[in-house]
N, C-alpha and C positions, 0 to 999 in steps of 0.2 A: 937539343939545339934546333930539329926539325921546326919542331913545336910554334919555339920562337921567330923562328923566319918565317913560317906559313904566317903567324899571329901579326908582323910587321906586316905583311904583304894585304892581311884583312884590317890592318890598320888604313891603307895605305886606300882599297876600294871605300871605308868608311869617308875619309877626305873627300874622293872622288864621287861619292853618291851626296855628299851636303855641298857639295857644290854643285851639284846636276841641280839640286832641289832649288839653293839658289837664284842660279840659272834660270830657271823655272818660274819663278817667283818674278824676279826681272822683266822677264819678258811677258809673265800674267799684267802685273801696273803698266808697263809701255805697250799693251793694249788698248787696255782701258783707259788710257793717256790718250792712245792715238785715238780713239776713236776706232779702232779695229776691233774693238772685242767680241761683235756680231760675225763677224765671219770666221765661218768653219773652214780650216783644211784641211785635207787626207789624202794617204798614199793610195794612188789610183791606176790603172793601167789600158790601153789601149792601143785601137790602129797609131802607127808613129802618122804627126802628119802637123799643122799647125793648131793653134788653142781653137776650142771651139767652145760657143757663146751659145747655154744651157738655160735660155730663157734671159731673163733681166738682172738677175742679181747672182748668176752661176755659170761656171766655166768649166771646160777641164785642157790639161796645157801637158800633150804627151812628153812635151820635151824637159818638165820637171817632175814630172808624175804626179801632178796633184790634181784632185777637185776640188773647187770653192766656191761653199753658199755664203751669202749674204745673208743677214737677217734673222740669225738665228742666237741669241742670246744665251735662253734657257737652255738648250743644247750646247751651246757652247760653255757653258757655265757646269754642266754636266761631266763634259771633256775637264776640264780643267782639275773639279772635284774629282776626278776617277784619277786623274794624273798623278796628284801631289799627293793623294792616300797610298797609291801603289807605287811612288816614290819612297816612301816616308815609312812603308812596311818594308820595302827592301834595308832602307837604312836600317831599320831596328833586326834584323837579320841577322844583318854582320857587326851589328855590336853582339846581340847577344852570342854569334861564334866567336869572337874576340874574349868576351869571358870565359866561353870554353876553353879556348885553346889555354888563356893565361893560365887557368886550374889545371889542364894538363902537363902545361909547362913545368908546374909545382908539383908531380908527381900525384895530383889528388884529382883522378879520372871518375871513377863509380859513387857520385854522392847525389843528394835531391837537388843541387843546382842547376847542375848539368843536365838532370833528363829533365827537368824542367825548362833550361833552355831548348835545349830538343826539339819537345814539347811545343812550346811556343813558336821555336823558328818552323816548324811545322806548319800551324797555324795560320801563322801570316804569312807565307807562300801562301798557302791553301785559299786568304779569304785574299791577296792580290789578285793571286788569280781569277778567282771568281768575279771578282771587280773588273778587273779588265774583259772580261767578255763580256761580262749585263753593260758597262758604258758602250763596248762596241755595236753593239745591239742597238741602243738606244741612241746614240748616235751618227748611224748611217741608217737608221729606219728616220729619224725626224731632216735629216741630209733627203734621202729620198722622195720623203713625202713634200719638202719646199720645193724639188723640182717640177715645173709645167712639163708636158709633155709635149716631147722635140718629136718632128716626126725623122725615122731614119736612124736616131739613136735612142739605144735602149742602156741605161744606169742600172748597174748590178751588186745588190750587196756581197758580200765578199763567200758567203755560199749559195751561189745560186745555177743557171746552166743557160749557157751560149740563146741567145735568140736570132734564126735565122731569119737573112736576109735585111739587118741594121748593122751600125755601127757600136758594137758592144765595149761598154766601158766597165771596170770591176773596181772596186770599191776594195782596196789590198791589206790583208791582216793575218797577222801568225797566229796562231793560237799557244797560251801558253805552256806548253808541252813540258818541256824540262824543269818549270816551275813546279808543275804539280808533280813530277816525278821525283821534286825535290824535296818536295813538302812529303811523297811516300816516302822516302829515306830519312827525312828527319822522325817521324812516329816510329820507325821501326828502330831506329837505333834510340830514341828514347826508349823506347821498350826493351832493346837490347841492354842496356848503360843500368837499368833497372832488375833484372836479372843479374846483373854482374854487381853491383849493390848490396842484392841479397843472400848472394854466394858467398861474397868478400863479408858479411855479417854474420855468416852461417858459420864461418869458419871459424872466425873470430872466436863465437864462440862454443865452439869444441872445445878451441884452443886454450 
């Protein structure tokens, strides 16, 4: 009965991640609808105080925490691609734990399905993650490189260290931590699920 309730509950995130993705998608076309699709924004941080004007085409505004380039397409097109592929791996996640849990449900745990799914939800943790940090990279280095230099404020990617004697602004991002933690747990219990496989065949046939 567990089973079942976890499996409704990862029914219930699948719903909730294809509609993020739609979501997503929505607000990609009323971009490029509006005419916004050039500019970049990102979670930023700073002295609190009012927006301040990062040359012609770039801002940052502590009182929403964002910074915004202009003009930057290709990068913004980069954000975008990185977005909906590390959406679109999480969806495939949790369906494939949904087929898990259902074959569990069914008393049928230790087969090549299942550490196959494993396997796979491994995987794609593994390459979202990885995704998510080369687009971050990639864009807040081409973020960076459109800003002119302000004098008194220094723009920082999100690891870098204090500059004295300016106004330091950071460029804010977590790194996927629990993803890949999660992606170590799915290979290991693939590999566990696969041992147990082998056991459950070994027995078999003694028996």
């Amino acid at each position: 009965m567990n089973a079942i309730w976890v499996r409704r509950f990862v029914d219930v995130l699948v719903a909730l991640f294809a509609l993020v993705i739609l979501g997503s998608l929505i607000q990609l076309v009323g971009s490029i609808m509006g005419d916004t699709f050039g500019t970049v924004t990102w979670e930023a941080s700073g002295h609190p105080g009012p927006e301040i004007a990062l040359g012609d085409a770039a801002g940052f505004s502590a009182k929403t925490g964002d910074l915004r380039v202009e003009g930057l397409y290709l990068v913004n097109a980069i954000y975008w691609l990185a977005r909906l592929v590390v959406l679109g791996l999480m969806l495939a996640v949790f369906v494939k734990l949904r087929g898990i849990l259902g074959r569990i449900a069914s008393s049928d745990m230790f087969n090549d399905a299942n550490v196959d799914a494993l396997r796979r939800i491994g995987w794609f943790l593994l390459i979202a993650s990885l995704v998510s940090i080369g687009a971050t990279i990639i864009v807040q280095a081409g973020m960076l490189n459109a800003l002119p230099p302000i004098e008194g404020i220094k723009v920082h990617p999100s690891i870098s260290w204090d500059a004295k004697g300016v106004n330091n602004i950071w460029l804010e991002y977590e790194p996927p931590i629990l993803p890949l933690l999660m992606a170590f747990i799915a290979f290991l219990s693939s590999s566990a699920f696969r041992l147990g496989m082998n056991f459950r065949e070994d027995s078999e046939s003694v028996v």
